[in-house]
C-alpha positions as CSV (number, residue, x, y, z in Angstrom):
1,X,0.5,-3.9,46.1
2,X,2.7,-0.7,46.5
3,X,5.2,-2.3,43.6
4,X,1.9,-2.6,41.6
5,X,0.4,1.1,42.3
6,X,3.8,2.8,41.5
7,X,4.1,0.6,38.2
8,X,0.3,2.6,37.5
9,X,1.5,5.8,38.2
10,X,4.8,5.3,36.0
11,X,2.8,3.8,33.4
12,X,0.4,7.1,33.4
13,X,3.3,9.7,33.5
14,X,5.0,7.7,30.7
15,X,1.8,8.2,28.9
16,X,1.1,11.9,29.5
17,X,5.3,12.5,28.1
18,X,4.6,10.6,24.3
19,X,1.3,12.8,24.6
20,X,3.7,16.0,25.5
21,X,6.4,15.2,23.4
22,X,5.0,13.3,20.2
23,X,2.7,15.2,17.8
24,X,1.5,12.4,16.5
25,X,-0.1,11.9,19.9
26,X,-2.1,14.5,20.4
27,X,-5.8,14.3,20.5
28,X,-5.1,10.4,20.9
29,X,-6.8,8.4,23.3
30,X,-4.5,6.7,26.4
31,X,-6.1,2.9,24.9
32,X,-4.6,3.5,21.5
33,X,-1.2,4.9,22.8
34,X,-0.5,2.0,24.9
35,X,-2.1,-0.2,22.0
36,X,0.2,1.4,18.8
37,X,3.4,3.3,20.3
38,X,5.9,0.6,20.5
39,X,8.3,2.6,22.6
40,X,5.4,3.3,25.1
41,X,4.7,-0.5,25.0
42,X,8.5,-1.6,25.5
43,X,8.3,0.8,28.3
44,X,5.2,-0.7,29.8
45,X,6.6,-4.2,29.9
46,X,9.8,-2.9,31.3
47,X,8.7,-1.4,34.1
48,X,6.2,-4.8,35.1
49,X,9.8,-6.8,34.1
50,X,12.0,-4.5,37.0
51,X,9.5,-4.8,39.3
52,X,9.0,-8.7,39.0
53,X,12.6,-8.7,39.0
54,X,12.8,-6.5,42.1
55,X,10.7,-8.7,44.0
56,X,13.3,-12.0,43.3
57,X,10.8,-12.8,40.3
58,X,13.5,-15.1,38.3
59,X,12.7,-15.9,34.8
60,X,10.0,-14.2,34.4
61,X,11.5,-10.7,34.1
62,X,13.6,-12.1,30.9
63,X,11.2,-13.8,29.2
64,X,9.4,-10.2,29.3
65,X,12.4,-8.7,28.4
66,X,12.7,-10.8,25.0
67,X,9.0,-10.9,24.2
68,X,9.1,-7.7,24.5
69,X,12.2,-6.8,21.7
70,X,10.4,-9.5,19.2
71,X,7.3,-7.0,19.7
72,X,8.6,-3.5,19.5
73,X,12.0,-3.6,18.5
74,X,13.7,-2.1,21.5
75,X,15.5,-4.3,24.1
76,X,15.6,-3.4,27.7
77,X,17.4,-5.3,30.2
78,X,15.2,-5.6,33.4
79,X,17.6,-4.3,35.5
80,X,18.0,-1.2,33.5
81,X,16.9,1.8,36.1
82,X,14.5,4.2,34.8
83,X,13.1,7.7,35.7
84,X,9.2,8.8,35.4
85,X,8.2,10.6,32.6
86,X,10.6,8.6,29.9
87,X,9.7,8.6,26.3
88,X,11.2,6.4,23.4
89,X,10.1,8.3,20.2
90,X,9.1,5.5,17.4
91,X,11.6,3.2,19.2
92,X,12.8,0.9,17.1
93,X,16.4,-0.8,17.8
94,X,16.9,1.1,21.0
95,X,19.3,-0.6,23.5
96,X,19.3,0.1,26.7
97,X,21.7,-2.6,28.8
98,X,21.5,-4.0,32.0
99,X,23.2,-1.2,34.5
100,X,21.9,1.8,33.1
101,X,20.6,4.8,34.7
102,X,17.7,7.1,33.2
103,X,16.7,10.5,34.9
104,X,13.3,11.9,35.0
105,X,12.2,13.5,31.3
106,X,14.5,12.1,29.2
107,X,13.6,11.4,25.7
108,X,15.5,8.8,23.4
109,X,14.7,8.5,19.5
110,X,15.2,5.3,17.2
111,X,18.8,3.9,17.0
112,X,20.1,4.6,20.1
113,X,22.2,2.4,22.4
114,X,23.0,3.1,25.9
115,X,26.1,0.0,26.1
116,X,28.8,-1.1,27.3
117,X,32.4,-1.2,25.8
118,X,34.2,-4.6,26.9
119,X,33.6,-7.3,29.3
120,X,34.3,-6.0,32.6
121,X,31.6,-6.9,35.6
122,X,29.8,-4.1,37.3
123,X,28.6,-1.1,36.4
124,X,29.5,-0.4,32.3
125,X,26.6,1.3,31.2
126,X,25.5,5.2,30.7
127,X,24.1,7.4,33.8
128,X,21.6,10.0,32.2
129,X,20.8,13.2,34.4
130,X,17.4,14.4,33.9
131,X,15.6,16.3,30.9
132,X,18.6,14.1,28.5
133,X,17.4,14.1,24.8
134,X,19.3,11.9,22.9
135,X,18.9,12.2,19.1
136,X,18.7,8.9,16.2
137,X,21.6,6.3,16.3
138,X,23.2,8.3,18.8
139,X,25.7,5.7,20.4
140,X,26.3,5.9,24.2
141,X,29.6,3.8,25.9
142,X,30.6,2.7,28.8
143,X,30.1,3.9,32.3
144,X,30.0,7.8,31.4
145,X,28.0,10.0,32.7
146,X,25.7,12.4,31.0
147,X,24.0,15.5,32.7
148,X,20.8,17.0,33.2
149,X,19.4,18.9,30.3
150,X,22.4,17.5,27.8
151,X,21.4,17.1,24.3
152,X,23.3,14.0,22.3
153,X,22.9,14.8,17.9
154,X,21.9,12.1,15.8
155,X,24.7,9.8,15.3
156,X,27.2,10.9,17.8
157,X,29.1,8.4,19.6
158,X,29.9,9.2,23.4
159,X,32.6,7.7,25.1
160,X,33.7,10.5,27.7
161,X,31.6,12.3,30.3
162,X,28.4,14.8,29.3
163,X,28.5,18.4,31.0
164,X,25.6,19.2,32.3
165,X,23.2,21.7,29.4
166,X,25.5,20.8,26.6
167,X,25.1,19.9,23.1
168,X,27.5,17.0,21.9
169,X,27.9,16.2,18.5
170,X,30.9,14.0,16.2
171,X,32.6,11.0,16.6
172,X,33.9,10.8,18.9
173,X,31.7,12.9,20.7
174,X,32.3,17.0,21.7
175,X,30.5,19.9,23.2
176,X,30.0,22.7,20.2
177,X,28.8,26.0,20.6
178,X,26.8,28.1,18.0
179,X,28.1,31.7,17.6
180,X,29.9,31.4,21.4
181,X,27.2,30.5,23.1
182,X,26.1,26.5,24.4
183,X,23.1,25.5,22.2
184,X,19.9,25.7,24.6
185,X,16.3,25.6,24.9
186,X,14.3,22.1,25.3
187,X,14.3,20.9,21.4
188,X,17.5,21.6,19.8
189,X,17.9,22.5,16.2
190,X,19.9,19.6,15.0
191,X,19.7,20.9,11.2
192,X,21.9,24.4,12.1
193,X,24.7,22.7,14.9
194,X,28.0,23.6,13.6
195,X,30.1,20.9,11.7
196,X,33.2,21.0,13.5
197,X,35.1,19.6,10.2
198,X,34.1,22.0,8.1
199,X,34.9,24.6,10.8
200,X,38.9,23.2,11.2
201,X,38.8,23.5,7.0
202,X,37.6,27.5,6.9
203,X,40.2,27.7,9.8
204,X,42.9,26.0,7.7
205,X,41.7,27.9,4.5
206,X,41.9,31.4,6.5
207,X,45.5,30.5,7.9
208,X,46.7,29.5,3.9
209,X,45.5,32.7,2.5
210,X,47.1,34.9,5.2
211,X,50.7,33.1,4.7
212,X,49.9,33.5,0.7
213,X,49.6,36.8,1.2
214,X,52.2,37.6,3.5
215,X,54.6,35.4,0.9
216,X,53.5,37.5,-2.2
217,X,53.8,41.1,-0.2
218,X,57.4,39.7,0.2
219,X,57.8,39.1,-3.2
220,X,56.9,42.6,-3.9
221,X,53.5,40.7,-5.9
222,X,51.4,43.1,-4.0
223,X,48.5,41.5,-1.6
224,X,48.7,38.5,-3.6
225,X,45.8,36.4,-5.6
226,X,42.4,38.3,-5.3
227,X,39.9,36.2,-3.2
228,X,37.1,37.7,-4.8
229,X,34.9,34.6,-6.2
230,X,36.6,32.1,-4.0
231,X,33.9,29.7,-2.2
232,X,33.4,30.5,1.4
233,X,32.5,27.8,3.8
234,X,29.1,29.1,6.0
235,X,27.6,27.6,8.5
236,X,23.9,26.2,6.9
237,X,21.3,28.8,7.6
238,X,17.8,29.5,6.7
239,X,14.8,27.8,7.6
240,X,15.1,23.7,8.9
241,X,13.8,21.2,6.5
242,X,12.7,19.3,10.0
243,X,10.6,21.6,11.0
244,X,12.3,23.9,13.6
């Protein structure tokens, strides 16, 4: 009975967060949330799977687990360890595996993997701190761990450790700043992050022109070729087509 009340009460905080963090939710009934958001509903049957699975339930938990990815597209292990107040945004083909860890608040959107890298035993899954947003197809490897308030861009792929309040971005994954300063606040702006390859190429381009011109003052050419209609590589600005 206490398995089954604390199933309730992670079921209705699960509930109130796609309310909170979905605005397609709001002004939505609870019935039609738990009857039409498939990463609500993949939740719900994971938490009844852990707990049945918890309590030496044996195939049971599975067979939840697989009805559960033929429903809504997401596949969670039973054994995967949750915090309240999680939220899947649309859901599908999220994978969560077997010995990850969720924090309280986090929030994953379509695409994303929390796996493993090989075929070692034991623990070979992401740890997420709390208040974790992880953006689309963002791929998460191995037994890292990522910190509370971290925010993961669409399509990274992490395969080191998280500080905690960071923004990571690339592939591999890396902690970026935006004018010096760690991206914050609880919804990033994922359209503005820096792209840290067109960064190292205005670097490079900066580095060429100062040798050129240093070369051509030697050749008594004066300050060299005039930049003056050369393209300059800015970071995108202006307001986000997503939105923010």
């Amino acid at each position: 009975m206490n398995a089954l009340a604390r199933v309730l009460q992670e079921i209705k905080a699960d509930v109130a967060a796609a309310r909170d963090r979905d605005p397609a939710a709001q002004g939505v009934s609870t019935f039609e949330i738990l009857t039409s958001w498939a990463g609500v509903q993949a939740l719900l049957a994971h938490r009844v799977a852990h707990a049945l699975r918890g309590a030496g339930v044996t195939l049971a938990p599975r067979a939840i687990a697989y009805l559960s990815r033929a429903i809504t597209g997401v596949e969670i292990h039973p054994a995967a360890r949750i915090g309240g107040e999680f939220f899947i945004d649309h859901g599908s083909g999220v994978v969560i595996g077997e010995t990850a860890e969720i924090g309280e608040r986090v929030t994953l959107y379509q695409g994303v993997t929390l796996g493993g890298t090989g075929f070692q035993r034991g623990k070979r899954h992401p740890t997420l701190g709390d208040n974790v947003t992880v953006g689309s197809g963002a791929k998460l490897l191995g037994p890292i761990a990522v910190g509370d308030g971290a925010k993961i861009g669409a399509n990274t792929v992490v395969v080191e450790d998280v500080p905690p309040g960071s923004t990571v971005i690339g592939n591999p994954g890396h902690p970026v700043r935006v004018e010096g300063r760690r991206v914050e606040g609880p919804d990033a702006d994922w359209i503005h992050l820096p792209d840290p390859i067109a960064e190292a190429i205005k670097a490079l381009s900066t580095r060429i022109a100062e040798v050129e011109r240093r070369l051509a003052e030697l050749d008594g050419g004066g300050a060299g070729k005039d930049e003056e209609g050369k393209d300059e590589i800015r970071p995108r600005t202006g307001r986000s087509p997503a939105g923010g």
